[in-house]
LOLO-760812 format. One record per residue: residue number from 1; residue in one letter; x, y, z of N, C-alpha, C in turn. Coordinates in steps of 0.2 Angstrom, whole numbers, plus 5000, padded with zeros to 4 digits. Layout:
   num   residu   n_xx   n_yy   n_zz   ca_xx   ca_yy   ca_zz   c_xx   c_yy   c_zz
   NUM        A      X      Y      Z       X       Y       Z      X      Y      Z
...
***
This chain:
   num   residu   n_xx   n_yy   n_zz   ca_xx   ca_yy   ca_zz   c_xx   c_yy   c_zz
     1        X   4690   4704   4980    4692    4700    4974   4686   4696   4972
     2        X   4684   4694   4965    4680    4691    4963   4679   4685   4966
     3        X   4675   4681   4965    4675    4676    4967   4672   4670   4961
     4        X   4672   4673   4957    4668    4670    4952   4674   4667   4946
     5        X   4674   4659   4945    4679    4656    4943   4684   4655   4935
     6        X   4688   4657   4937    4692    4658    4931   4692   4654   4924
     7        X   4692   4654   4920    4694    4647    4913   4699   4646   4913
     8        X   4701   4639   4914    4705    4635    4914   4709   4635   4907
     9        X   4713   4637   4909    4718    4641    4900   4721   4634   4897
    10        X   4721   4634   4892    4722    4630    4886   4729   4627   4887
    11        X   4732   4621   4885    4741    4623    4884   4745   4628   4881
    12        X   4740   4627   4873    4744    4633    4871   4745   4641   4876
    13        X   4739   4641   4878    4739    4646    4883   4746   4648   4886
    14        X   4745   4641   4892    4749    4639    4899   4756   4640   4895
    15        X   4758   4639   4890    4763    4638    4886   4769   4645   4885
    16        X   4764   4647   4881    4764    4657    4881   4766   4659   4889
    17        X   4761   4660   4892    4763    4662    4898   4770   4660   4901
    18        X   4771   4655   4901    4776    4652    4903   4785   4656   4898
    19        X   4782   4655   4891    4788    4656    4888   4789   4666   4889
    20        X   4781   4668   4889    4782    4677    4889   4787   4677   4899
    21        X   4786   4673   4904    4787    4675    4910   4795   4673   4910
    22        X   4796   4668   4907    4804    4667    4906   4807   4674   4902
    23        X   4805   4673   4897    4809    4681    4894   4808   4686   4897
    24        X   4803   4688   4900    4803    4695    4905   4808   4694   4910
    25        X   4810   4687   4911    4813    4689    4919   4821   4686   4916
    26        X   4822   4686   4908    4828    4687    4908   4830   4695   4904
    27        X   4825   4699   4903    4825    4705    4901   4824   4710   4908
    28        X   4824   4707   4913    4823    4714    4921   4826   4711   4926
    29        X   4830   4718   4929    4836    4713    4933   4830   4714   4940
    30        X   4830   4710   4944    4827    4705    4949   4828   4710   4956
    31        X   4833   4715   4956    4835    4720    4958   4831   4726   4958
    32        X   4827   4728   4952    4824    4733    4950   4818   4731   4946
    33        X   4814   4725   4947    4810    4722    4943   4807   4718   4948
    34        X   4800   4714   4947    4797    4707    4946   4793   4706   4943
    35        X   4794   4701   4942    4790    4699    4935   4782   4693   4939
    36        X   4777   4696   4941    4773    4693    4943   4770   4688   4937
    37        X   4767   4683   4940    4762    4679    4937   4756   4677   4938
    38        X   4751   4672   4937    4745    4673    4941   4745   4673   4946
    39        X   4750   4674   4951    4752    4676    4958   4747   4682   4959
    40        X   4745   4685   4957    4742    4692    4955   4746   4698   4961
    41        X   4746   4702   4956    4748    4709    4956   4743   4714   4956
    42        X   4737   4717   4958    4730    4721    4957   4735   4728   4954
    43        X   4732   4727   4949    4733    4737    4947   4730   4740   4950
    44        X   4722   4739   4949    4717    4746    4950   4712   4744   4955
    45        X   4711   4748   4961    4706    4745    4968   4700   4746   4966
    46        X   4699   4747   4962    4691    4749    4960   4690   4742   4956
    47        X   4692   4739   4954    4691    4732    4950   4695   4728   4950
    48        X   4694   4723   4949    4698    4716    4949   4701   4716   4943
    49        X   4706   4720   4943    4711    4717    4936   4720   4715   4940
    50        X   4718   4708   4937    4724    4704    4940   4725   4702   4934
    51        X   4732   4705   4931    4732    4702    4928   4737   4695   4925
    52        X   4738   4692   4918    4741    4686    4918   4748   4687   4918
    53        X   4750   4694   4916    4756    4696    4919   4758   4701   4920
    54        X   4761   4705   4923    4763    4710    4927   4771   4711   4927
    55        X   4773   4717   4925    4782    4719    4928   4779   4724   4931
    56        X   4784   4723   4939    4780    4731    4943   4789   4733   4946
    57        X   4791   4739   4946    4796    4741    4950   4797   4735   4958
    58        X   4803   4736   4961    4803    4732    4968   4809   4737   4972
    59        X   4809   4742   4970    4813    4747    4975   4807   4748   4983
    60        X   4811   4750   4989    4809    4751    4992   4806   4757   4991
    61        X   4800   4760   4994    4796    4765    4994   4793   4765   4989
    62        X   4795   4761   4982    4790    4764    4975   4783   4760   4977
    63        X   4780   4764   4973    4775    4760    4970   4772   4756   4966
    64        X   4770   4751   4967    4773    4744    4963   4769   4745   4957
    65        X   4766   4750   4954    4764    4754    4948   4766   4749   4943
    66        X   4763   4744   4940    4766    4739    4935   4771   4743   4929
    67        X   4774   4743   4927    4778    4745    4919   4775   4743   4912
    68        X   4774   4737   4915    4771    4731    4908   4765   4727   4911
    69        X   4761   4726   4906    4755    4723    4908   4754   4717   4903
    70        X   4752   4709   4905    4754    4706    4898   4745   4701   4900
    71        X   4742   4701   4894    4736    4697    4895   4737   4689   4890
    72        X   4735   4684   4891    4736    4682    4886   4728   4677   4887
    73        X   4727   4679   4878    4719    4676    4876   4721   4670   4873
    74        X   4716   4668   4874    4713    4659    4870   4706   4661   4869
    75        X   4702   4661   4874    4696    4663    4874   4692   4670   4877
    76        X   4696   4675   4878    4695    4680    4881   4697   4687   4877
    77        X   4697   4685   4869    4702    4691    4867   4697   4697   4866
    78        X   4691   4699   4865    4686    4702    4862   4686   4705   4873
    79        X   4687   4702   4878    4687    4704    4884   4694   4708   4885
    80        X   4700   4705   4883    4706    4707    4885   4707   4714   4881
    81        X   4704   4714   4874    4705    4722    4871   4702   4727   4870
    82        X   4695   4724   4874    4689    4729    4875   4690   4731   4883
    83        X   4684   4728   4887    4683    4731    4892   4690   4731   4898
    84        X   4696   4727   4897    4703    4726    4900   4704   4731   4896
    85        X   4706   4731   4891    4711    4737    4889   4710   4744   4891
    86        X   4702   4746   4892    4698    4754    4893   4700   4752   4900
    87        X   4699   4748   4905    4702    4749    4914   4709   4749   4912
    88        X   4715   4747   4910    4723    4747    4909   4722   4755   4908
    89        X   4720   4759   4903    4721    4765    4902   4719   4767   4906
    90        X   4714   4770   4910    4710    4772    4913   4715   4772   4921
    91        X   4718   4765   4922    4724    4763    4928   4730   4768   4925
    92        X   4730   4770   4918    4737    4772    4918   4741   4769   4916
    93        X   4740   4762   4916    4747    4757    4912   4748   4758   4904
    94        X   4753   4761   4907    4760    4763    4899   4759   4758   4893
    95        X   4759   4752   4895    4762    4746    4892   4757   4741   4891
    96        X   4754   4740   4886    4749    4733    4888   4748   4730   4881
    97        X   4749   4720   4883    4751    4719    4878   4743   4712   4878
    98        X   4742   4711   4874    4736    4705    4874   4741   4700   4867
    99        X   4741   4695   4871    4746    4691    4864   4739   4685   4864
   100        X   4738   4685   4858    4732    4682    4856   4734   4674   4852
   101        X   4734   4668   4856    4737    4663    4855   4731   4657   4852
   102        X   4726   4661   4848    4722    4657    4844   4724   4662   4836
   103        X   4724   4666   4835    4727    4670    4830   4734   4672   4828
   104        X   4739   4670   4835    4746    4670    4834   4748   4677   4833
   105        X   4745   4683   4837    4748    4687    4835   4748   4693   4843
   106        X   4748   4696   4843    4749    4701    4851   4746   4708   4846
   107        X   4743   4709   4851    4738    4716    4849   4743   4721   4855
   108        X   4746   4727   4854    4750    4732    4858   4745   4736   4859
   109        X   4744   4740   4865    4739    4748    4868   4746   4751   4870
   110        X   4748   4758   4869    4752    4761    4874   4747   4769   4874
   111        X   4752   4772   4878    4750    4778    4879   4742   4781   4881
   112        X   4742   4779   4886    4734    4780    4890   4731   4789   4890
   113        X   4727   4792   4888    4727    4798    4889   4721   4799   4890
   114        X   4717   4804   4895    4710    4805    4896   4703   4807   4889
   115        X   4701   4802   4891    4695    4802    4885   4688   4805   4887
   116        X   4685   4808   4887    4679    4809    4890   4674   4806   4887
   117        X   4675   4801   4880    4669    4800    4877   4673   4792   4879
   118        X   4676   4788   4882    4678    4782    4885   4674   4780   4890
   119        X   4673   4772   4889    4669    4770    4896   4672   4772   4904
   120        X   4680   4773   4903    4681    4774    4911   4685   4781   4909
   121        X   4684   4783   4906    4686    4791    4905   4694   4792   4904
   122        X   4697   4787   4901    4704    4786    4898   4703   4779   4891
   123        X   4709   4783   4887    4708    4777    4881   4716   4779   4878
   124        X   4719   4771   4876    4724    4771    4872   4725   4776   4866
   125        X   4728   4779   4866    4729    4783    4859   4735   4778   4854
   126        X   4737   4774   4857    4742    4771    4850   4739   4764   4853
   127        X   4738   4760   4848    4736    4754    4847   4735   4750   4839
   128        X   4741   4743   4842    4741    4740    4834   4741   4732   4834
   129        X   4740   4730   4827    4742    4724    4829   4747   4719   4824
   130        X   4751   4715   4830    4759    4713    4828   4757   4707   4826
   131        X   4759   4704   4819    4758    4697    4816   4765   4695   4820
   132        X   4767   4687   4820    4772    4683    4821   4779   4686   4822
   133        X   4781   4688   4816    4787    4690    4814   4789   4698   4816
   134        X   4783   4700   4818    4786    4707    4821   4789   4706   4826
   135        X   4794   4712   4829    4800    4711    4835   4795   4716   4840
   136        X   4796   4717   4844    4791    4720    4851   4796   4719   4856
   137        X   4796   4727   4859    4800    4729    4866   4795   4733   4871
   138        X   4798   4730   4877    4795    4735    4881   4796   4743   4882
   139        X   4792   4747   4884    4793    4753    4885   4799   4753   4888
   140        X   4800   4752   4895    4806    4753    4897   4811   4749   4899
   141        X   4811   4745   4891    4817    4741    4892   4818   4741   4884
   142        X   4816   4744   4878    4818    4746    4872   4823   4743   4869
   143        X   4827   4741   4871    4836    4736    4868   4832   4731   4868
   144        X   4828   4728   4872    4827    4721    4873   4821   4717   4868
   145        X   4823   4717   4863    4817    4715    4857   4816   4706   4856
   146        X   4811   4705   4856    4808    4698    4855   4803   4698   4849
   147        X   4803   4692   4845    4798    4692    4840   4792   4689   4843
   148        X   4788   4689   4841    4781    4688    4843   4780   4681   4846
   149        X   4784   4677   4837    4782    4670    4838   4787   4666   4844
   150        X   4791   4671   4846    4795    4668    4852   4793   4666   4856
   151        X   4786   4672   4858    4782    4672    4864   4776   4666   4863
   152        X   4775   4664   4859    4771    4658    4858   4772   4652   4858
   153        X   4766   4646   4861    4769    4639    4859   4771   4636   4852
***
């Protein structure tokens, strides 16, 4: 693990965070989910991605393979959609969401497929970006739709 010290997230930030980790854990039953938070979860051993929030399966024997990945930027967006999102793909996470809480808006990656002209040799093939009022569901929780501006301070 890194050692090298993290930025101290803004309220808006701390805010989101808080608002996205309530709604995730009223959208996954606690029985087949958890809803990590800077508790950190590591996706990938090859790199230190912890990240600001995680849904990972909690049956016994699975592997806590996250489902959902959720970043949130203030000052790290140009990092969270670049060099984070090419390792998320690369890990194979399905779901990756960066809700950008100085623009107010969530940039979605889904669908990781092998890239050879990518820096880790995987890159999102769908990727867009959600203004305020768009609704957004997870992959594998689809019924459960939230607007954007829910998830921000």
């Amino acid at each position: 693990m890194s050692t090298a010290l993290l930025p101290t997230p803004t309220a808006a930030a701390a805010t989101t965070q808080l608002l996205t980790e309530n709604w995730l854990r009223n959208v996954f039953s606690t029985e087949l989910y958890a809803v990590h938070g800077h508790d950190g979860l590591a996706v990938d051993g090859n790199h230190d991605l912890m990240p600001d929030i995680a849904v990972a399966p909690v049956a016994p024997g699975s592997e806590s393979h996250p489902v959902l990945v959720i970043e949130i930027a203030d000052s790290t967006l140009a990092h969270d959609t670049g060099e984070k999102a090419a390792l998320y793909a690369a890990a194979g996470i399905r779901d990756y969401w960066v809700i950008d809480v100085i623009e107010r808006r969530l940039h979605l990656f889904r669908d990781p497929q092998p890239d050879a002209n990518a820096k880790y040799g995987s890159s999102y093939t769908r990727s867009c970006v959600l203004q305020p009022t768009a609704l957004i569901a997870p992959l594998v929780a689809e019924i459960h739709l939230v607007q954007v501006i829910d998830l921000l301070s």
